[in-house]
N, C-alpha and C positions, 0 to 999 in steps of 0.2 A: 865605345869605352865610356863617355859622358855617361850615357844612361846607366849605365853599372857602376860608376862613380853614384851616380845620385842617391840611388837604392842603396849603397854604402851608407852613404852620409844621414838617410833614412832610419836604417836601422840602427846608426849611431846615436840618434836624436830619442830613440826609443828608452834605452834605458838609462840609469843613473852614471856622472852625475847630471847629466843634460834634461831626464824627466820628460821627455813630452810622448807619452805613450799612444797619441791621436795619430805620432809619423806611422806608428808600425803597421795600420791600416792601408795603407798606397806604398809601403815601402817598396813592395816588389814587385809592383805596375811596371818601372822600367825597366828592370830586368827581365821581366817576361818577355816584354815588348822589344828589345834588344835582340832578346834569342830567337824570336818566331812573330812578332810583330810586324817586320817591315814587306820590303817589298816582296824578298828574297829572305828565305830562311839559311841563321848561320850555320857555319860548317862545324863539325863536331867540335874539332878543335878548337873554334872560336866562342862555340858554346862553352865548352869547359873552360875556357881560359876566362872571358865573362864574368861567368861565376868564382870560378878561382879570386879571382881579383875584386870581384867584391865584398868576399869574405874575409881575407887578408887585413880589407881596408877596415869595415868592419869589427873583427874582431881584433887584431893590433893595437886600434884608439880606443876601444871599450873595455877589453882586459890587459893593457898592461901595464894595470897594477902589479904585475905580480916580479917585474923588473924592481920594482920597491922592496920587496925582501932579498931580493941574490942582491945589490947593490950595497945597501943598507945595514943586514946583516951577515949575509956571504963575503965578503969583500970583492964582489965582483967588479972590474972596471967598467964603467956604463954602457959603452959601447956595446962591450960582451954582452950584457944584462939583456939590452932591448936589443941585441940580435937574436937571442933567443927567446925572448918573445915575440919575436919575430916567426922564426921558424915555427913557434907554437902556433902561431896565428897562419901560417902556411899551411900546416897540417891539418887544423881545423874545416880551415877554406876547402880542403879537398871536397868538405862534403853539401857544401854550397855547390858548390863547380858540376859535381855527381847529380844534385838537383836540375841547374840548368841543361848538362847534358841528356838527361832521359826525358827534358820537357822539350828537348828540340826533336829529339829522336819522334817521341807521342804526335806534337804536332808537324810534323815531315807525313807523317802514317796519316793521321787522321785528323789531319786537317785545326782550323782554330778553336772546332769543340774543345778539344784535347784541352787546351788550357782549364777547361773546367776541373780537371786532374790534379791542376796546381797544387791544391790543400794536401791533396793524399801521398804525394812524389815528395814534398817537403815535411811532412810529419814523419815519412818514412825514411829519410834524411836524419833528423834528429832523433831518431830511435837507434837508427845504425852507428849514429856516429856513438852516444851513451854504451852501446854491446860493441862498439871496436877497439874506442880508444878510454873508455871509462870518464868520459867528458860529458857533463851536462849541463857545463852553466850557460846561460842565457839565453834559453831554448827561447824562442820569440813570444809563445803566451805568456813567460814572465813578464814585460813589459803592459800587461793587463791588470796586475796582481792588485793594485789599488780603483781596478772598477769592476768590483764586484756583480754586478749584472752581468759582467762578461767570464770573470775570473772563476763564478761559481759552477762554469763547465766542466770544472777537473775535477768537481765529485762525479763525474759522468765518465770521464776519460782522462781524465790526468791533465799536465800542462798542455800534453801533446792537442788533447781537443779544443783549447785556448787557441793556439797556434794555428789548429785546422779553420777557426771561424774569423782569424786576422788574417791570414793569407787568401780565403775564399773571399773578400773586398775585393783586394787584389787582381784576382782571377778574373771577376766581373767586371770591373773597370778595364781590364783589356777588352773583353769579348763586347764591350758596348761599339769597340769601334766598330765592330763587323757584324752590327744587327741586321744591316741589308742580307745576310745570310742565314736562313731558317734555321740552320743545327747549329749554329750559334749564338742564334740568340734564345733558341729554345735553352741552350746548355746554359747561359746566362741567367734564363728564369729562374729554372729549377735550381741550379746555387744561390740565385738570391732568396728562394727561397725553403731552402735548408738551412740558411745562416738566418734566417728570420726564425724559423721556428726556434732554432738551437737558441737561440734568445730569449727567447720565452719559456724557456724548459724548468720545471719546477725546483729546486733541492729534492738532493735525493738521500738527504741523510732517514735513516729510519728510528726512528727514536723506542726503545721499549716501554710497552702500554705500562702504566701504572708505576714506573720508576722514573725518579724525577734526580739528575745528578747533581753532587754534592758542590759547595762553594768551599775552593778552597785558597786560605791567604800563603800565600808563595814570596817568601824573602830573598832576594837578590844581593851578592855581595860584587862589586864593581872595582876590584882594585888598583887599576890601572896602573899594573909593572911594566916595567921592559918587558918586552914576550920574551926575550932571550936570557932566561934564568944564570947560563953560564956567566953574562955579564957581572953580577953583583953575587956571588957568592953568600961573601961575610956578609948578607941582607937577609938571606933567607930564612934563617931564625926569626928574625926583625919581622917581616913577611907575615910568618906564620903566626906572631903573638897578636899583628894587627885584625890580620883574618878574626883569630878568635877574639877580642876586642869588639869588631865592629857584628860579627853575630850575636853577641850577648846585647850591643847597645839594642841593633836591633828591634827584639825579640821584645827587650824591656819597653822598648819605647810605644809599642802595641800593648802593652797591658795581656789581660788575660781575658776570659769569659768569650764572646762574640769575635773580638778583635785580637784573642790570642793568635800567632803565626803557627802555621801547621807544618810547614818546611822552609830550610834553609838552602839557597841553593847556592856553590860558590862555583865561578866563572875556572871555565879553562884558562889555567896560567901556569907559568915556569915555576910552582912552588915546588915542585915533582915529590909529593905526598905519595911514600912508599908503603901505604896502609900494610899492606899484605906482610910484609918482614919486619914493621918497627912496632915492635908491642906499645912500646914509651907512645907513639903517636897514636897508634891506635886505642891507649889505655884516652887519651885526653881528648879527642873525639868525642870518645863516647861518654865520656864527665859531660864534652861542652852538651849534648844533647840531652842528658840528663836533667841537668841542670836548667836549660830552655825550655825542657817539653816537645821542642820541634824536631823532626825528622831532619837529617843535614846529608844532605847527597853534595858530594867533592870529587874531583876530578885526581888521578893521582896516577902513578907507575905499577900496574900490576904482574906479577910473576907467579911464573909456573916453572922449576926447575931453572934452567936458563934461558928461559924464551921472555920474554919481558911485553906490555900492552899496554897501549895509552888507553885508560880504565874510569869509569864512574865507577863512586862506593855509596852507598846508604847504610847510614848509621839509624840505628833503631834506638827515641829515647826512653824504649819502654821493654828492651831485649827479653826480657821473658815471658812477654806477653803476648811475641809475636805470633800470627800464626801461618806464614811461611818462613823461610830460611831465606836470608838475603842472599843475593846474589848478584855476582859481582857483574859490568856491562862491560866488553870489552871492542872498543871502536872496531868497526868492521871494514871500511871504508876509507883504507890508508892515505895520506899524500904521499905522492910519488915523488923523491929526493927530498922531502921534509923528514917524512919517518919509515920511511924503506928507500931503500934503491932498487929497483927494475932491474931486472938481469943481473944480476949481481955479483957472476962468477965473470963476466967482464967489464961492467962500470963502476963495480965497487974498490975495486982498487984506485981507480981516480976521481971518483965524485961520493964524498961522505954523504951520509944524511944528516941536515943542518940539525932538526930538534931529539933525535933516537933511532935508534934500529930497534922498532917494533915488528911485532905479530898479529897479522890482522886477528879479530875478533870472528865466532860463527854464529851468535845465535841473539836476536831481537828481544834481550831482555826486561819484562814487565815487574814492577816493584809494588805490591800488595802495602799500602798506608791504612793504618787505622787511626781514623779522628775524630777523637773526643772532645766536645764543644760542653762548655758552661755557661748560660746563660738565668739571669734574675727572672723571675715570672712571678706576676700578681693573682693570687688567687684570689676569684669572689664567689659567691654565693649561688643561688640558683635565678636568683632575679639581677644577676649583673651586679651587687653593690658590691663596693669593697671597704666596708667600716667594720670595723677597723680593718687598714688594708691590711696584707698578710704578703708576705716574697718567701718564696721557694725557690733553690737553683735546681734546674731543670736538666737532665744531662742527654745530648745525642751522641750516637755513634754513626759514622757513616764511612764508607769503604771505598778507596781511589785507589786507581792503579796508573802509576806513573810511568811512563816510556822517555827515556831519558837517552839520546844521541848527543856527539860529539863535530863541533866544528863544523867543516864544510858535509859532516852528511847530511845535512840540512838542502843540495843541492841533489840529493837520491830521492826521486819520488817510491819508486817501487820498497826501497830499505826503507822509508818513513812511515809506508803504511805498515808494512810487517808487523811495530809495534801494538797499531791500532788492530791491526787480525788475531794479535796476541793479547789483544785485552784494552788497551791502555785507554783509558777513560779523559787521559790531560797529559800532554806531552814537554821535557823539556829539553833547551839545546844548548848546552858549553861551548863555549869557544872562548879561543884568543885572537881576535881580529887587528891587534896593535902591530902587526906585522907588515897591517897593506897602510900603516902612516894616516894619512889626511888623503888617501884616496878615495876612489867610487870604489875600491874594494869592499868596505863592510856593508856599504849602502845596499852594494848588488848583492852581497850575502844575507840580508836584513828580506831582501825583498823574495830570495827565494826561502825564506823561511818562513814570510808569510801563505807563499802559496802553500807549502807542504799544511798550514793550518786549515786552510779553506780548503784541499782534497779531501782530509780526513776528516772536514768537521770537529774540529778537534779545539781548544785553546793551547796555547803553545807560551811557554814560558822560557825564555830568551834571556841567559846569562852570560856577559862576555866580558874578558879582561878590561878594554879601553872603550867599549859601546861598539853598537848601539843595543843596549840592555832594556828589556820593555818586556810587557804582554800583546801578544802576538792574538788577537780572538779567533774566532773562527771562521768571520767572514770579513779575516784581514787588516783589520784594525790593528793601529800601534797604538797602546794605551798606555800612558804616564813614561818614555822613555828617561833614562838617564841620558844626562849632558855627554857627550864621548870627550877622553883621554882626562877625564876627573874621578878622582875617590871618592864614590858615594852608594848608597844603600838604596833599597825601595821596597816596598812590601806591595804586590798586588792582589786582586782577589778575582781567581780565573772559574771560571762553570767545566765542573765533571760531565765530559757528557756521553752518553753508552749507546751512542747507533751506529751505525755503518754506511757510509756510500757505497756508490755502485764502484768506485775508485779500490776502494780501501778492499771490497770484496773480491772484484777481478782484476786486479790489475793492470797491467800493460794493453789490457784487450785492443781498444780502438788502434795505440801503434801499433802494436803487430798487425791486424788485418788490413791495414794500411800498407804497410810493407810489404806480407805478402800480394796485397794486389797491385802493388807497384811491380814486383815483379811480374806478376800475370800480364800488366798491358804492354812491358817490353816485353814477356814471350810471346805477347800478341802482333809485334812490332816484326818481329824475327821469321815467325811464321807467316806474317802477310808476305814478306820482303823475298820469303822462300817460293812462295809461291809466284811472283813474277821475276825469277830470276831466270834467265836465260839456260 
């Protein structure tokens, strides 16, 4: 039990707000070593239970932040609150527990090779767990996200290849104990040296010959409400005239030519902007965007008859010039008792949804930008002089397609590339993170937002109600963030960029044949076990 405490307290150490991503490297040395390590391998049982228990611990002290919203907002009694994060963190652990069971089973069959299997049995762990329970956060090559030498394996595989090259340490640092044994230590080599090459593995973004992508300045509004709109009502007017306020200050405060703003982006927040029914709003919209020049993408309530979608809108401030049809983005990617209830025909009568009864969204909507730059140019002669000098303004056009997600989809690698297979050249993400308080919640949401930039090769443009609002690059980088739970603006300038990884192309590939081969080596396990059975 110690050593699965450790490995607990390990992968606690891994990500925010604790930060030392060096733990995630050894975190699961003694939990290996627990379950098939000693003298005597444990019994099934104790193998699951092991595991079980170090995931609980684990994932309990790492996410529950999310006791911070039922407590806070819910009026949950605290008790209640973190017993059900609790339980969340029980559920979770199932598929820690599932890991250490098939690596005792592995190594029972076939000896301490087996552990060289590690990487594959836990990637396929965290694939399972995202296709059962729609859970993906903190898969463990998150805890990478800020050392790019490592992080940049998810244009290859996703986080899950992250994950596969932190756990493979791991693997090895058991198997060194048992070098005295040939197929051990052979299996040792050869992982150490798979995870050596995977290191060295080039970028696989592919960039198109002859197209060089656009710069574009991306305005951020930060306004740091109550997330809980019901709260203040009689505000919300108040709200809305600030929003449009602090977009115009903005916009002015960039001038025009070079440093004019080319989009305005506002944060998921309680204004609940019901673009699609209120003409009145919808007429003043599209003033403010006129009136700026800039593109203004807003998060708001969208409807279809009576089915209702937590919605990105882009307002066009050149509407007749456009040359596709805007189209509305409608979150695909619900939370579960925030804006649906599960099962609904028996928990919805006792557990509301805290922010709406939405309809998920189907389709990875890309938004066609057209942007026109003015800038001064000196014209000279054919020998370089310029007497007398002469300025001409010089005008370009240039073409972004923006992929714009919602809140925690920022934790869906497979749904974040979509946008990029449908085009999207610069990605951005709304949220309201003022819900998780002054916890490691937005932090750990911060940081799986970075990875989705680094799969996609993509720059990703980060607006959220109370922070942390920033540009997201491509290989991870937070650039100019805003202070969090303050009102303020920011204008960055992110790179359009038009290639593709091998991420964004195939997706899931590496987990799934991980998976599937997980299952191959326990069919392997079953038929060895068949064949000496009495």
């Amino acid at each position: 039990m110690g050593l699965a405490l450790l490995s607990a307290g390990l992968l606690l150490l891994c990500f925010p707000s604790l930060d030392r991503p060096e733990a995630a490297w050894v975190a699961l040395a003694p939990l290996l070593l627990a379950v098939g390590g000693g003298q005597e391998t444990a019994s099934s049982r104790q193998a699951f239970g092991l595991g079980w228990l170090t995931g609980i611990v684990w994932i309990f002290f790492a996410e529950n932040w999310i006791a911070h919203s039922m407590i806070v907002y819910g009026q949950f009694v605290t008790v209640l609150a973190y017993g059900v994060a609790l339980l969340f963190a029980a559920i979770l652990a199932i598929f820690v527990g599932l890991f250490t069971l098939g690596m005792r089973e592995l190594v029972r069959s076939f000896g301490w090779m087996a552990f060289g299997a590690a990487p594959i049995v836990w990637v396929a762990g965290e694939w399972l767990r995202q296709a059962i329970t729609g859970v993906t956060w903190n898969a463990l090559g998150i805890s990478q996200v800020g050392q790019y030498r490592v992080a940049r394996l998810a244009q290859y595989g996703g986080v899950y290849l992250v994950s596969a090259e932190v756990v493979a340490v791991s693997a090895v640092l058991v198997l060194t104990l048992r070098l005295r044994q040939r197929s051990a230590g052979r299996v040792a080599a050869l992982l150490g040296l798979a995870a050596t090459l995977l290191y060295f593995l080039p970028s696989t973004a592919q960039p198109v010959e002859g197209e060089t992508g656009a710069l574009v300045r991306v305005g951020g509004i930060q306004p740091n409400l109550p997330p809980d709109g019901t709260a203040r009502p009689e505000r919300l007017a108040e709200d809305l005239e600030s929003h449009l306020r602090l977009t115009r200050e903005t916009v002015a405060e960039q001038g025009g030519g070079e440093k004019r703003v080319d989009l305005m982006v506002w944060a998921e927040s309680p204004l609940s902007l019901f673009h699609d029914t209120d003409p009145v709003l919808r007429e003043r919209l599209s003033t403010l965007a006129k009136e700026t020049g800039a593109y203004l993408m807003v998060n708001g309530v969208g409807r279809e008859g009576e089915a209702f979608f937590n919605s990105l809108h882009l307002i066009d401030p050149r509407p007749t010039q456009t040359l596709e049809p805007a189209r509305r983005y409608d979150k695909i990617r619900l939370v579960p008792f925030g804006e649906y209830v599960p099962f609904r025909n028996i928990l919805g009568r006792f557990v509301p949804a805290i922010t709406g009864d939405f309809q998920p969204g189907r389709d990875a909507i890309v938004h066609l930008l057209k942007l026109e730059t003015e800038r001064a140019a000196t014209i000279t002669d054919e020998a370089g002089e310029t007497t007398p000098p002469l300025l001409k303004i010089e005008r370009t056009t240039d073409f972004v397609r923006i992929g714009g997600f919602i809140c925690y989809e920022a934790a869906y690698p497979d749904l974040v590339r979509q946008f990029v297979r449908n085009g999207a050249t610069l990605l951005v993400n709304v949220s309201n993170d003022a819900w998780f308080g002054e916890t490691a919640g937005p932090r750990q949401h911060l940081a799986h937002a970075r990875m989705r930039a680094i799969e996609t090769d993509r720059d990703l443009i980060r607006v959220t109600n109370s922070g942390i609002s920033a540009l997201l690059t491509a290989d991870g980088r937070v650039i100019d963030p805003l202070p969090s739970f303050v009102t303020g603006t920011q204008v960055w300038e992110a790179q359009a960029r038009r290639g593709q990884t091998i991420y964004v192309r195939h997706g899931d590939w590496f987990a799934i044949s991980c998976t599937v081969l997980t299952f191959a080596l326990l069919g392997g396990v079953i038929w060895r076990r068949s064949r000496h059975a009495p």
